[in-house]
MDTraj code that builds the backbone (N, CA, C; nanometers):
import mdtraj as md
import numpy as np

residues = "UNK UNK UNK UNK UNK UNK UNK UNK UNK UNK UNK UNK UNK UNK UNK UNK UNK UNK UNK UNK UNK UNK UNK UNK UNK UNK UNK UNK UNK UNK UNK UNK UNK UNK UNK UNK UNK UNK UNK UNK UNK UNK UNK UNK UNK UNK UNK UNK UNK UNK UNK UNK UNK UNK UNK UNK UNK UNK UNK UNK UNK UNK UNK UNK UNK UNK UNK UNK UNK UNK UNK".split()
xyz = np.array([
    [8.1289, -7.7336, 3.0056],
    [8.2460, -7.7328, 3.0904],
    [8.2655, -7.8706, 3.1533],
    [8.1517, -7.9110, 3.2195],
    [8.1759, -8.0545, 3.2364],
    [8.2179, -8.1395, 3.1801],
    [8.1740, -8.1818, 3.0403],
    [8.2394, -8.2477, 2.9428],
    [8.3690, -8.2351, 2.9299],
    [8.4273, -8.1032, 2.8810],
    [8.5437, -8.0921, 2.9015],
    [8.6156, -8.1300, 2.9858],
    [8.6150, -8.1446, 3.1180],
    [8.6506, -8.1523, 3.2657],
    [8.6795, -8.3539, 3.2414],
    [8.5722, -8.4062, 3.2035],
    [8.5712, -8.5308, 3.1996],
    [8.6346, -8.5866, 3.0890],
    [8.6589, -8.5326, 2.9933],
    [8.7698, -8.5728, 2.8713],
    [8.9155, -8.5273, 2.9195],
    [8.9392, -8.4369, 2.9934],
    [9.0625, -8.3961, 3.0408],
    [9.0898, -8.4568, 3.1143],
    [9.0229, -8.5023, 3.2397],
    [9.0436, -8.5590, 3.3774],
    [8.9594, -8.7088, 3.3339],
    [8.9807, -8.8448, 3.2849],
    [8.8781, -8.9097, 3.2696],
    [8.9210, -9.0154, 3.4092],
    [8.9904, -9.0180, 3.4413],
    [9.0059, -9.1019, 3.5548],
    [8.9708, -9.0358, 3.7135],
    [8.9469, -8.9437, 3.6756],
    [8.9432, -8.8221, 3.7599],
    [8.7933, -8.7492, 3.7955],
    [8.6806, -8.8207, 3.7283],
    [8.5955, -8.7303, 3.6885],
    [8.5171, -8.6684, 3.8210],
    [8.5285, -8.7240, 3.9107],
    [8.4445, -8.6991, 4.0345],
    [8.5111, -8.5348, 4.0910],
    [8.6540, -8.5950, 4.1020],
    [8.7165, -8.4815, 4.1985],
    [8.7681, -8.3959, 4.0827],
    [8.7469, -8.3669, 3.9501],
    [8.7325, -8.2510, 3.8641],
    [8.5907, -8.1790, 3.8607],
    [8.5401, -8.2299, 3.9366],
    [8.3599, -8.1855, 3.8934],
    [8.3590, -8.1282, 4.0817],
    [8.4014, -8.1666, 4.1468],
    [8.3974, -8.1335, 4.2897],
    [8.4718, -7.9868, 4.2684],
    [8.6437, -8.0101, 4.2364],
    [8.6724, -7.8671, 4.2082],
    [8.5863, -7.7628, 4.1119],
    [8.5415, -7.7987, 4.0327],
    [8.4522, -7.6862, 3.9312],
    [8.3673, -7.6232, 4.0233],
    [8.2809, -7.7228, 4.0438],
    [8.1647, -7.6363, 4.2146],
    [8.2343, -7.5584, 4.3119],
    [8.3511, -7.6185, 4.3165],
    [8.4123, -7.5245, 4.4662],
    [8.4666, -7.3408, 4.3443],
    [8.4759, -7.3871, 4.2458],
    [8.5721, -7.2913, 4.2278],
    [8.4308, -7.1461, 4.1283],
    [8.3487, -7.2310, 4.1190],
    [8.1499, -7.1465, 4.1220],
    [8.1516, -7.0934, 4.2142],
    [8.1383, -7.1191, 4.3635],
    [8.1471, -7.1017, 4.4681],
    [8.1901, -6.9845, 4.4997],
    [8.3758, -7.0091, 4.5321],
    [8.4378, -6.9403, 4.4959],
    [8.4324, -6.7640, 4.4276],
    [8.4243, -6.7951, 4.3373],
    [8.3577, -6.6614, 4.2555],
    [8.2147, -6.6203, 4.2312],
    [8.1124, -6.6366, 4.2869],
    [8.0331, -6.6200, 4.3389],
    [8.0698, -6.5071, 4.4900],
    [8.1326, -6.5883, 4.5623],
    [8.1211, -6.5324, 4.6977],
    [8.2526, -6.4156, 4.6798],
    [8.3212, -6.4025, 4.5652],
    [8.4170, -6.2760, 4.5692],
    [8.3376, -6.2162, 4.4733],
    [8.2557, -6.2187, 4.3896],
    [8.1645, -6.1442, 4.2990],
    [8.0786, -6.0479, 4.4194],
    [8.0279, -6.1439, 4.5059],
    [7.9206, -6.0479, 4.6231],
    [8.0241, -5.9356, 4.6930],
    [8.1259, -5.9806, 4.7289],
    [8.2100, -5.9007, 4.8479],
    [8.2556, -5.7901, 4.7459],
    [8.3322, -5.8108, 4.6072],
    [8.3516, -5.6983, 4.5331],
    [8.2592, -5.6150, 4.5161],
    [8.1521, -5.6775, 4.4569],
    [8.0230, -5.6039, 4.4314],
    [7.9391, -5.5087, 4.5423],
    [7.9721, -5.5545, 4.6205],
    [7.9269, -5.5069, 4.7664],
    [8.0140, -5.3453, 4.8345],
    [8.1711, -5.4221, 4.7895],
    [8.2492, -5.2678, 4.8494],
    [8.2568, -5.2041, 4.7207],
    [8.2566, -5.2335, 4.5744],
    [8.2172, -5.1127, 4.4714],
    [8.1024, -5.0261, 4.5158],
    [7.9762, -5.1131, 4.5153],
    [7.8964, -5.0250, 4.5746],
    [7.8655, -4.9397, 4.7059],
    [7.9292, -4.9776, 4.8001],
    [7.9248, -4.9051, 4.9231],
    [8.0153, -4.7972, 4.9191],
    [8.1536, -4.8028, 4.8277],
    [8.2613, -4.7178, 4.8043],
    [8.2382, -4.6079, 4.6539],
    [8.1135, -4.6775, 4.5712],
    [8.1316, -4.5739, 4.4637],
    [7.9683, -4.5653, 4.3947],
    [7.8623, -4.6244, 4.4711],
    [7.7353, -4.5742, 4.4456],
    [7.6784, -4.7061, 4.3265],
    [7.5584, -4.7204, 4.3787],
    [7.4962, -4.8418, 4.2744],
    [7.5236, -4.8262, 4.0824],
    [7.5477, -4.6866, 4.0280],
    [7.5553, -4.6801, 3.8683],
    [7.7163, -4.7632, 3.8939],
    [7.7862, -4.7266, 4.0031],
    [7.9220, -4.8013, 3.9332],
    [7.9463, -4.9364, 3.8781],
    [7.8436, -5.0172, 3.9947],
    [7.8321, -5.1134, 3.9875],
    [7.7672, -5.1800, 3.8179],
    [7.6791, -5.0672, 3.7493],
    [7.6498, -5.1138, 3.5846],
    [7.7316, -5.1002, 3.5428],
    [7.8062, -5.0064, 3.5097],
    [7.9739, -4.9253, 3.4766],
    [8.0697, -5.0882, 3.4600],
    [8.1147, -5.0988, 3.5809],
    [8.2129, -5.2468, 3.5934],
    [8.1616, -5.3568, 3.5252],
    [8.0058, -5.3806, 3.5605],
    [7.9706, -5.5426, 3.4481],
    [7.9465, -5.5122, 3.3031],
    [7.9619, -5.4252, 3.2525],
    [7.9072, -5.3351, 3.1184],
    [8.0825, -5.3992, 3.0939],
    [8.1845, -5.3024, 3.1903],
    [8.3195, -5.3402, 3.1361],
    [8.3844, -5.4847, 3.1198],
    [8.3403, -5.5595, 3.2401],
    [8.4050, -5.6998, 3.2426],
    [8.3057, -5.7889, 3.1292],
    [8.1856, -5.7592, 3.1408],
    [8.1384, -5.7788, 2.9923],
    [8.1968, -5.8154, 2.8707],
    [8.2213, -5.6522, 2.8384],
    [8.2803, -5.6322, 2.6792],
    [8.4447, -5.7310, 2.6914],
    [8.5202, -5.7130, 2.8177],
    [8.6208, -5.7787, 2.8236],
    [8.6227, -5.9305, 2.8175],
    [8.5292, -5.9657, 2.8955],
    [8.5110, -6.2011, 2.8752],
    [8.4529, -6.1351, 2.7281],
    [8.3660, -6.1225, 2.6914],
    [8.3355, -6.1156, 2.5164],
    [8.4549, -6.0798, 2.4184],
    [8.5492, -6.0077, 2.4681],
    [8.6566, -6.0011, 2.3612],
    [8.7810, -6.1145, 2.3950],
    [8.7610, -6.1554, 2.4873],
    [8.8456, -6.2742, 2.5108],
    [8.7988, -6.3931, 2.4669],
    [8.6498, -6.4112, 2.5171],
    [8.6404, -6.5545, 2.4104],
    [8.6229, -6.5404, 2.2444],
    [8.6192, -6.4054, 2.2056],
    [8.6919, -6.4291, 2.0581],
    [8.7608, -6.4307, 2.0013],
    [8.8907, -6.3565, 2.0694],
    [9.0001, -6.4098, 2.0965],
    [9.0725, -6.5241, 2.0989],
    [9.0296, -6.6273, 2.1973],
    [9.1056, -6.6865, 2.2308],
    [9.0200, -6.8405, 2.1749],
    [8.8920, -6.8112, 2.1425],
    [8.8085, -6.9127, 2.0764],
    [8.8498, -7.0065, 1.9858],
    [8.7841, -7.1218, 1.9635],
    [8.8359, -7.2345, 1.8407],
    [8.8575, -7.1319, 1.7156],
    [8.9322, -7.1713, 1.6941],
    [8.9889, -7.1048, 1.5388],
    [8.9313, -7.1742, 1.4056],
    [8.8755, -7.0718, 1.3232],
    [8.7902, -7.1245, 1.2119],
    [8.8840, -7.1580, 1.0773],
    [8.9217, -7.2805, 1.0129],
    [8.9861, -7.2887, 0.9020],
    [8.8964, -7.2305, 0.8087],
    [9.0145, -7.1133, 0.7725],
    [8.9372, -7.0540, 0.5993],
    [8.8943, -7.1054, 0.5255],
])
top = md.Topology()
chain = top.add_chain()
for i, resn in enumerate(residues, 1):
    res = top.add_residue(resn, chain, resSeq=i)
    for name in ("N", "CA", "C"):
        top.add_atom(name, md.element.get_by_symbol(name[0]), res)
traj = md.Trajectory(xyz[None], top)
C-alpha cells in the first residue's frame, strides 16, 4: 500500500503516508466500537457470524475487482 501511495502521490509522499496511518487508526477505533455494540446488543457468536461475513465479502471483492489476467 505504501508503494502505491508513493507512486500516486510522489511529491506528496510524507502527507500520503500520514493519511494512511490516520485512516488505520480510524478503522481500527470504529472496528472496536462496532464490535463492541454487536456484541453487547447480540452476544459474542454474532460477533464470528459478521467477520466470517465481511470476510467472504473483502475476498469476493478483491477478486473482483483485482488486476485482470490476460488470457
Amino acid at each position: 500500500l505504501q508503494t502505491w501511495l508513493v507512486r500516486a502521490a510522489p511529491d506528496e509522499a510524507e502527507s500520503a503516508g500520514g493519511l494512511m496511518v490516520a485512516t488505520f487508526q480510524v478503522a481500527i477505533a470504529l472496528g472496536a466500537v462496532f464490535g463492541g455494540l454487536l456484541v453487547d446488543h447480540a452476544g459474542v457468536a454474532s460477533a464470528f457470524v459478521y467477520c466470517g461475513i465481511a470476510t467472504l465479502l473483502a475476498a469476493l471483492v478483491a477478486v473482483l475487482m483485482g488486476p485482470k489476467r490476460a488470457g
